[in-house]
N, C-alpha and C positions, 0 to 999 in steps of 0.2 A: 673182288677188285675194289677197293677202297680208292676214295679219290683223295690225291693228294692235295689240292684245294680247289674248293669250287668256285667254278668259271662263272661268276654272278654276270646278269645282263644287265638288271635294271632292277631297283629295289625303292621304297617309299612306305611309308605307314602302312601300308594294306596289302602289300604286293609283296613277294622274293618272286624274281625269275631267272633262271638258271641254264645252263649250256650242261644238258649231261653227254655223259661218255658211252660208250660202247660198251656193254657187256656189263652192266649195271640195273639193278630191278630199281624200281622206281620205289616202293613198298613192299612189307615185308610177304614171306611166305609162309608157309609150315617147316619150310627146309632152310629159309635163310631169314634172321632177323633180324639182326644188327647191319649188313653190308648192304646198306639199300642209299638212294638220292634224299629219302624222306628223315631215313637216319641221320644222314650227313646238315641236313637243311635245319633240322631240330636241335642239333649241336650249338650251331651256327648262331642261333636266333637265341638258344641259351644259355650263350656266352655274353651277350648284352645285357640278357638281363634271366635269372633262373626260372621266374615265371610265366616267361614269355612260350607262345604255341606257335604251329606251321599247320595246314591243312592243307592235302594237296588237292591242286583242283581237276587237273586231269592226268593222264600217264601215255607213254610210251613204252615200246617194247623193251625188253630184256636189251635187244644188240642191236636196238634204234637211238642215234645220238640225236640232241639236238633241243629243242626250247621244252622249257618245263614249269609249269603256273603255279606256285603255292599264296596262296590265301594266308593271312597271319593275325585274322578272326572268325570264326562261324558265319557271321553275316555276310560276309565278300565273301567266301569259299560259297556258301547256298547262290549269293546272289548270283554270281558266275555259272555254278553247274546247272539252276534251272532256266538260263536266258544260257548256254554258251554257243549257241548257233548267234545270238544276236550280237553276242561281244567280237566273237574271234571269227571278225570280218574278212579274214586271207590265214589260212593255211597251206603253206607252202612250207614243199622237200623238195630235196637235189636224192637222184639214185643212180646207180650205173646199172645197167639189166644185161642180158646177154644177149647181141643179137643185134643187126641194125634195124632195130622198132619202128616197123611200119601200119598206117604213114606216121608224119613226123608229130603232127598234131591230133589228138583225137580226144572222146570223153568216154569214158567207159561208165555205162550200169548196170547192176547185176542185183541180186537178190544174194546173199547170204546165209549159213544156216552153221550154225555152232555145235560140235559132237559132244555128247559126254566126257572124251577125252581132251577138251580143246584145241579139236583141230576145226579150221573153219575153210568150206568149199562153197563153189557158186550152184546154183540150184536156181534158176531162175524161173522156174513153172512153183517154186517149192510157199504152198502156205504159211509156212512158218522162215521164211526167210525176208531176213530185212536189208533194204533198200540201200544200197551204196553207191557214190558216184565220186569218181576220179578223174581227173584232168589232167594231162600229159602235155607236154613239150621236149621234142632233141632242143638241146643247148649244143652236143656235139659230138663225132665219130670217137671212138676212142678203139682203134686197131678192129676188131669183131662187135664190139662192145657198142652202147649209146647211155651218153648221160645229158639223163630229162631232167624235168624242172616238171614238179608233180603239185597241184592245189585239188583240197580235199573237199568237197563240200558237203560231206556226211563223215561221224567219225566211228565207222566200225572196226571191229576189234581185227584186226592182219588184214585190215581193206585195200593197202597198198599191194602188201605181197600177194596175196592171191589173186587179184585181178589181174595183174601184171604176170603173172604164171598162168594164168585162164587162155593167159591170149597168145600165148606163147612165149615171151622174153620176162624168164624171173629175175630177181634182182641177185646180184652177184654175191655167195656168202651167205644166201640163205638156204640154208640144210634143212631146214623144218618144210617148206614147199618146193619150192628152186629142185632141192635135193644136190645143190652146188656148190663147191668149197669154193673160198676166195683165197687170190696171191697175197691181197691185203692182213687176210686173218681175222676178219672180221664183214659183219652187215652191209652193202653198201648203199645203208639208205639212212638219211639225214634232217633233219627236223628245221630247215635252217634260217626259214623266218614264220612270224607269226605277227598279223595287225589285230590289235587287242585294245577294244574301246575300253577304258579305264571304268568299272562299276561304281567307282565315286565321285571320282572329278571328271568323266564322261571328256576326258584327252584321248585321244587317237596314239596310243603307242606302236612305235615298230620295234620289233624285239626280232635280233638278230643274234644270231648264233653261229660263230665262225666255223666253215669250212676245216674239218678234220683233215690233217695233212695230206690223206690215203686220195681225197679228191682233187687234190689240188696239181699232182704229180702228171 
């Protein structure tokens, strides 16, 4: 899936930040290496100018839309990945899960533990498992359904989806844990804001990322 052009958020000497799409790797794989967000943002940046670089500072899933951070020197990319608990002061997703998710408000923590295969389960007795915690809100009924408003404050790797299938209501469309297809044809989980102290001019951005139609319906 190549994006027909990218949904820039907010951009400045040190920063590109981006609205990705559904069904889009962030960087490359062994199977895919040109059709990636990191491909498309390096086009982008070397169309200004050919010398110019992109580094990205953190990622999202494969078939999670939503806010995406690249760096466009070494020093902001490091400075960010070794403070990014200290920069990205609100992590916040919208998701639809299955089920009406009780109660409405809660925090989930668990323990984590990553296979060889990369599949990731809770293990909460597990030594080798690390620490995730999620925070949940209904925003609203939707027929069987509920769509929360989720803020992360640890950022492990499928920590939304598995905790949220831990507890019984996965999120709609995800075939990988859920094991559930969606009417939409896609994820239904959403990256849709992010508060991000600026690592150089130390501004308070809110970087927003519109609502993919499938939620708005």
């Amino acid at each position: 899936m190549m994006m027909k052009k990218m949904d820039i958020i907010y951009e400045d000497k040190y920063l590109l930040v981006v609205n990705k799409p559904t069904k889009l790797l962030c960087i490359a794989t062994s199977k895919e290496i040109e059709n990636t967000l990191y491909h498309e943002a390096s086009l982008y940046v070397k169309k200004k100018h050919k010398s110019n670089k992109i580094f990205i500072v953190h990622r999202l899933d494969k078939d999670t839309s939503g806010v995406v951070v690249f760096a466009k020197d070494e020093k902001t990319k490091k400075l960010l990945q070794d403070n990014w608990d200290k920069y990205a002061v609100n992590r916040e997703y919208i998701a639809l899960v299955k089920g009406h998710i009780k109660p409405e408000k809660n925090t989930l923590k668990n323990k984590l533990v990553e296979t060889k295969t990369n599949m990731v389960y809770v293990d909460d007795k597990s030594k080798l498992g690390k620490h995730a915690v999620t925070k949940y809100e209904v925003i609203n009924y939707k027929g069987n359904d509920s769509l929360i408003k989720i803020n992360i404050l640890t950022g492990r790797k499928n920590q939304i989806r598995v905790q949220l299938d831990y507890i019984g209501y996965p999120i709609i469309g995800d075939t990988k844990y859920g094991k559930n297809k969606s009417f939409y044809n896609r994820l239904m989980l959403h990256a849709n804001k992010l508060e991000l102290i600026h690592p150089v001019t130390s501004e308070k951005l809110e970087l927003i990322a519109r609502n993919p139609k499938e939620f708005n319906k």
